[in-house]
Each structure stands twice: as C-alpha cells, then as structure tokens.
N, C-alpha and C positions, 0 to 999 in steps of 0.2 A: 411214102405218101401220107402216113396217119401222123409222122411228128409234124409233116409241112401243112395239114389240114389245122392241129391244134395251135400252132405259131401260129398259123393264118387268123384263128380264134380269141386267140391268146392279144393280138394285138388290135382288134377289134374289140374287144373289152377292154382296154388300157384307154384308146379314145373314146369310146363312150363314156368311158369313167372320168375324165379330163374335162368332156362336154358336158357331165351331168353336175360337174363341179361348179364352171362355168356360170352355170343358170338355176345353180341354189343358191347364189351369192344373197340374191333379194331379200330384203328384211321382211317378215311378213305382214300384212296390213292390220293398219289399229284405228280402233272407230274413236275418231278423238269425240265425238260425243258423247261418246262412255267410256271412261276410265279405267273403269274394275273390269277384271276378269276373272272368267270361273275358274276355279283350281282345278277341274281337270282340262281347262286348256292352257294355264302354265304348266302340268305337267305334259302335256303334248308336245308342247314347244322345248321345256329342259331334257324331254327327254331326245329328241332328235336332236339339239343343238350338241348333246354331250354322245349324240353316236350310241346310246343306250335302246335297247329295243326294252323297255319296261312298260307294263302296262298299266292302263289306267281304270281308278277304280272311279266307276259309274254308280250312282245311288238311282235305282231303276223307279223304287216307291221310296220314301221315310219313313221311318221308323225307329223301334228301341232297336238299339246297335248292337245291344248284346243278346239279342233274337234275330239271326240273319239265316236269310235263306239264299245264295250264292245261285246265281243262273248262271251258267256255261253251255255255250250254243256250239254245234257241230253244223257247219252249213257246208252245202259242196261237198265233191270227191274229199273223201278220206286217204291225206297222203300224209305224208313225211312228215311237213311245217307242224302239222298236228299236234307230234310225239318229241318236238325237239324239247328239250331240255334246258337246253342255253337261250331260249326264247321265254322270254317276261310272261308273254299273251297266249303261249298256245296252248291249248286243250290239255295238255299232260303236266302244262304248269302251275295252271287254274285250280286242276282237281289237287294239285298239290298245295295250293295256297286255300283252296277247302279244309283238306286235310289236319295244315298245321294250324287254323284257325278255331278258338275254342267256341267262339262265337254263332258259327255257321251251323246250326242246327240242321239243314237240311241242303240236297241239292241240286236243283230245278234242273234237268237236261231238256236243254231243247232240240230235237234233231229233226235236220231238216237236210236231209241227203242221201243220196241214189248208193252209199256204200263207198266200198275202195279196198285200199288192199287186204288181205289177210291178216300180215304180222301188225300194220297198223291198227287196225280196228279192234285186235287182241290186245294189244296194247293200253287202249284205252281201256277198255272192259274192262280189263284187270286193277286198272289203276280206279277204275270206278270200284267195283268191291273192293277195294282193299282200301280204298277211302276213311273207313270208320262212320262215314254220314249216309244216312238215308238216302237214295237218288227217288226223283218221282221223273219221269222222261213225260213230256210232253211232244206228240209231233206234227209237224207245222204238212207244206206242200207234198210232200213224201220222205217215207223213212223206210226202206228198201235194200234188202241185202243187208251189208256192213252198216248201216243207219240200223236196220233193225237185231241187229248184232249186238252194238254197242247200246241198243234201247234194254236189252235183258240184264244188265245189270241195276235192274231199276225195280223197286218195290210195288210200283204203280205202272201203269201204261195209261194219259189219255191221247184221242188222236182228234182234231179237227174233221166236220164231217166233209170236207173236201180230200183228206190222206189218202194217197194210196201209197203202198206197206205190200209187205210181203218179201216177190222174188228171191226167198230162200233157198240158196245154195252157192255153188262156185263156180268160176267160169276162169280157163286160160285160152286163150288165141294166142296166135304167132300168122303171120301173114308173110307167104310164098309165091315170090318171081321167078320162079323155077323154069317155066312153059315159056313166060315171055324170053327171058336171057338165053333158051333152049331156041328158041321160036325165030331170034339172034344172032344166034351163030357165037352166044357167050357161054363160056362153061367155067363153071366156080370147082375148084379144085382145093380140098381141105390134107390137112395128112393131118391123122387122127390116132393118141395116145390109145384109142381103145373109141368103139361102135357107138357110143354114146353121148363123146364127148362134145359139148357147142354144138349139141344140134338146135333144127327147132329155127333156124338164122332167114333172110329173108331170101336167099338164092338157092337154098332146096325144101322140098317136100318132105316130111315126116314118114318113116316106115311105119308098117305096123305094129314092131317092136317098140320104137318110139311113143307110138300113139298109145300104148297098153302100159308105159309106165309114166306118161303124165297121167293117164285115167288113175293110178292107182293112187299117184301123189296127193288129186284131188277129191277121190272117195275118203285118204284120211282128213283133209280139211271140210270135209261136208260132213264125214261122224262127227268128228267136233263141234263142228255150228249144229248141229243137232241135239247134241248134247249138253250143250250150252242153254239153247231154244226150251230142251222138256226137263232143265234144272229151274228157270228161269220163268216159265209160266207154271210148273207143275202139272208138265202131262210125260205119257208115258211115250217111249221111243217113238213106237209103230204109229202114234198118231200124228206125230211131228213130220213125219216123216211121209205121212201123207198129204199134210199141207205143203211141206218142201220139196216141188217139183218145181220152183221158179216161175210159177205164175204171180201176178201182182194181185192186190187184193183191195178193193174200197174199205172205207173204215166199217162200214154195215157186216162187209162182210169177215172182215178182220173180228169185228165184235163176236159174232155168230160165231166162229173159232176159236173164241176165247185168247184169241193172237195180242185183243189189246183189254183193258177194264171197261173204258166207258168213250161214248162220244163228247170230247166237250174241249175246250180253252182252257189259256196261262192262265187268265184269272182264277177257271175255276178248279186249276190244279194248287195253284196258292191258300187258295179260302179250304182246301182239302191238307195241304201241311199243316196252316194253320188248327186246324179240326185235331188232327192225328196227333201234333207233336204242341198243342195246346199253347200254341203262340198268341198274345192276345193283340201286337200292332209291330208285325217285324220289320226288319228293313229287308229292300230287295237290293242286290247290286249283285252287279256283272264287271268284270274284267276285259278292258278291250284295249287293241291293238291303238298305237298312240297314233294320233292325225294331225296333219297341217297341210293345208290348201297348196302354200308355196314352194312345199318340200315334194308335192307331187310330181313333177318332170325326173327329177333326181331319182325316185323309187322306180316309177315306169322303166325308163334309161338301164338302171340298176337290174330287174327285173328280166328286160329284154337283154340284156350282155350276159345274165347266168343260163336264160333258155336259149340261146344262140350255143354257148358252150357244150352244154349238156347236152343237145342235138349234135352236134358236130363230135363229142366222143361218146355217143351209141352209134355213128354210123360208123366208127372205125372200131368199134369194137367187133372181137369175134365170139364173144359167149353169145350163149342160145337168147333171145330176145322175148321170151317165152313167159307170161308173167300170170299169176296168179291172182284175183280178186274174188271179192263175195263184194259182187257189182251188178245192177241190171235195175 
C-alpha cells in the first residue's frame, strides 16, 4: 500500500511538472515604451532562466557602499527553506554573505514571526552570533516564540508599538484517532522493537510513560531557550523564567520587562546603527528571493507537486509524528 501510494505521487508530479513546463514557455512581457531595465530584474530573469535560485541584491536606501548595513528579514513560520544552504536567498545564506562581506558593518534583523521549529531557529541564532557583525533586530506585526529566539542574538531590541512578542517556551502536539477507529470497529496493531518505539502516531493515545518522556525532552529545550533568553537580555534565570510561561506580551509590556530596548521603527533603528557604529550616509540592502511574474504558474505547480508528495509520505510513514516547536 505505501510503495502504491508514493507511485501514485510519484506520477502526479511528473505531470505536473510537464504541465508546469508547458506554460512557462511564455517570454515575459516588455514595455517597449521603456527599454532599460533595472539590474535587479535582469537578475531576476537570468536567474530563473538558468534554473539558478540566486538572490538578488536590493539597494533598500543609497549610500557609501563601503558602509553597509545588510537587512535580513525572517517573516512566517520558521522552517526548513530558512536554513537551507544550497538556496542563494535564504536566511542562513544571507547571514553568510553578511558574514563574508567586509563591507556590512552591521545587521538589521527584521522579525516578523510567530516562531517554528527548534533546531531551525537554533540554527539561525547561532549563525547570527557567529556572524562577526553587530545584529540590531527590529520587530514588525509579532515576534513570538522562535521569532523571539532568533531576536536574542541581537545587540538591540526595538519593537513597533503594535508587536506582540513573548509566548516563551515550547510546545509538541501529536493528534489521536484512537476513540474514533476504536468507536469503528478499526484497531491499529504495531509490533514493537521495545515500548517506545514510533509512538505518539495518529491511531493511538500516548501512556503516561510516553507523556513523561516528551515532558522531559521538552523541559531540556525550554532550559535552553532560557538560557539563551537571560544570556541575551542580561537577567538572571529565575526571572526569565517568570516571564516564560507562554503568555504573549504587547510591546508596553514587553518594554516594562525589559524583553525589548525601546518602542520604535526601521528608520529609527538605522539612525541608531548609524549613531553606534558612526556611519555618516550608509547604504541599506537586502537580499531577496528572485521574481518574475511569468514564471509564477511554474513555482505554484512546482510547489503544490512537492506538498502533495511530502503529504502522501507522512501518511505512510510509521515514526511518531510528534514534533517539536518554540511556536505560539
């Protein structure tokens, strides 16, 4: 049943990928009443035509080029694409082209996200301190959980006075049809190398024994974020720890916490680089993911044949489904 599920999958992404071929043939449109184009939408366009996912570099203000202050924006769940490596554009590669850039004086986080997983948002953090650059984190609509994770490695905190910030700590679900398939007249029958093994699935209930060693996996990921939390603002355990019960927090009251520096805006975390690191007209640029209008059916297409797949083998899989975040 699970190799006839993934064939089944397997060739519903072969046609997708035919049809998405299809209908990126189109050249894309040109304003003959203008000629030129900006060089970052010939790089937009060479970079898709060559199959390259390279990113583009955006000049956000002008400026002396050799006073740069590098924005890299976390928006959305913190997953995977994040931290990939072999991606031009994503977060892990950005801080890396901060990194080896001698230029990049400083470097503007913007976070604007509810968290994600654990090892990812570790990931980043780490690659942020280990940067060599200043980060100043600016946050936008909310920075929450893993958003405010990844905001501790940052020299500054300001937040918009609409942020809400906070829900510090960790959270694993798993979700059980156990009663209904019981309720059915279905019973899920495992054989099992030992009491532990792939539990947690969506056709039984969790023992207590079960319940008491995810508690424990995720009491170590919450000292951590703890630890991280009273390195990173400079307070001591037992008060981090009072603030981290996973309630959210307005920026007012984030401030009164001492959770962020100040209430305010990108502008006027910039004119605060500038101040610190004595820039007198920098440049700003970001690093973004490359666009073209025509080539959108193709990525959607692309996009929906990877989630069809990746659906189709977690439901045939039999590991615990069980998953970890510094989310909420």
């Amino acid at each position: 049943m699970k190799n006839k599920k993934r064939l089944i999958a397997a060739g519903l992404a072969v046609l997708i990928l035919v049809f998405s071929l299809k209908f990126s043939s189109a050249e894309p449109a040109v304003n003959k009443e203008d000629d030129s184009l900006s060089i970052d939408s010939v790089q937009s366009v060479q970079s898709l035509v060559n199959g390259e996912k390279k990113a583009v570099k955006k000049i956000l203000k002008a400026g002396n080029s050799s006073e740069v202050i590098q924005k890299i924006k976390i928006k959305g769940e913190i997953k995977d694409e994040m931290i990939d490596r072999e991606s031009d554009h994503s977060v892990i590669s950005q801080i890396k082209k901060a990194k080896e850039d001698p230029n990049v004086k400083a470097i503007l986080l913007a976070v604007d996200s509810p968290g994600g997983g654990v090892y990812e948002s570790r990931e980043i953090y780490e690659a942020l301190k280990n940067s060599g650059k200043d980060v100043y984190v600016t946050m936008e609509s909310y920075a929450t959980s893993g958003g405010y994770y990844v905001a501790m490695a940052g020299k500054k905190i300001f937040a918009h006075q609409e942020t809400m910030t906070g829900s510090l700590g960790v959270i694993m679900s798993s979700l059980s049809a156990q009663k209904f398939l019981n309720d059915n007249g279905i019973k899920n029958q495992i054989i099992r190398s030992g009491s532990q093994k792939a539990v947690g699935g969506l056709t039984e209930d969790m023992n207590e024994e079960t319940l008491k060693l995810h508690k424990d996996i995720i009491t170590e990921a919450y000292d951590r974020f703890v630890d991280v939390i009273a390195k990173g603002r400079n307070m001591d355990t037992n008060t981090v720890k009072s603030l981290a019960d996973g309630r959210v927090y307005t920026a007012n009251q984030a401030l009164g916490h001492k959770l962020i520096d100040k209430i305010a805006g990108e502008e006027d975390m910039i004119n605060e680089i500038k101040n610190e690191k004595k820039l007198f007209n920098p440049e700003v640029i970001e690093y973004k993911k490359p666009e073209a209008t025509y080539n959108f059916l193709k990525s959607f297409i692309s996009e929906t044949a990877k989630a069809i797949t990746e659906e189709v083998n977690k439901s045939t899989s039999s590991s615990s489904n069980v998953q970890m975040k510094y989310l909420g």
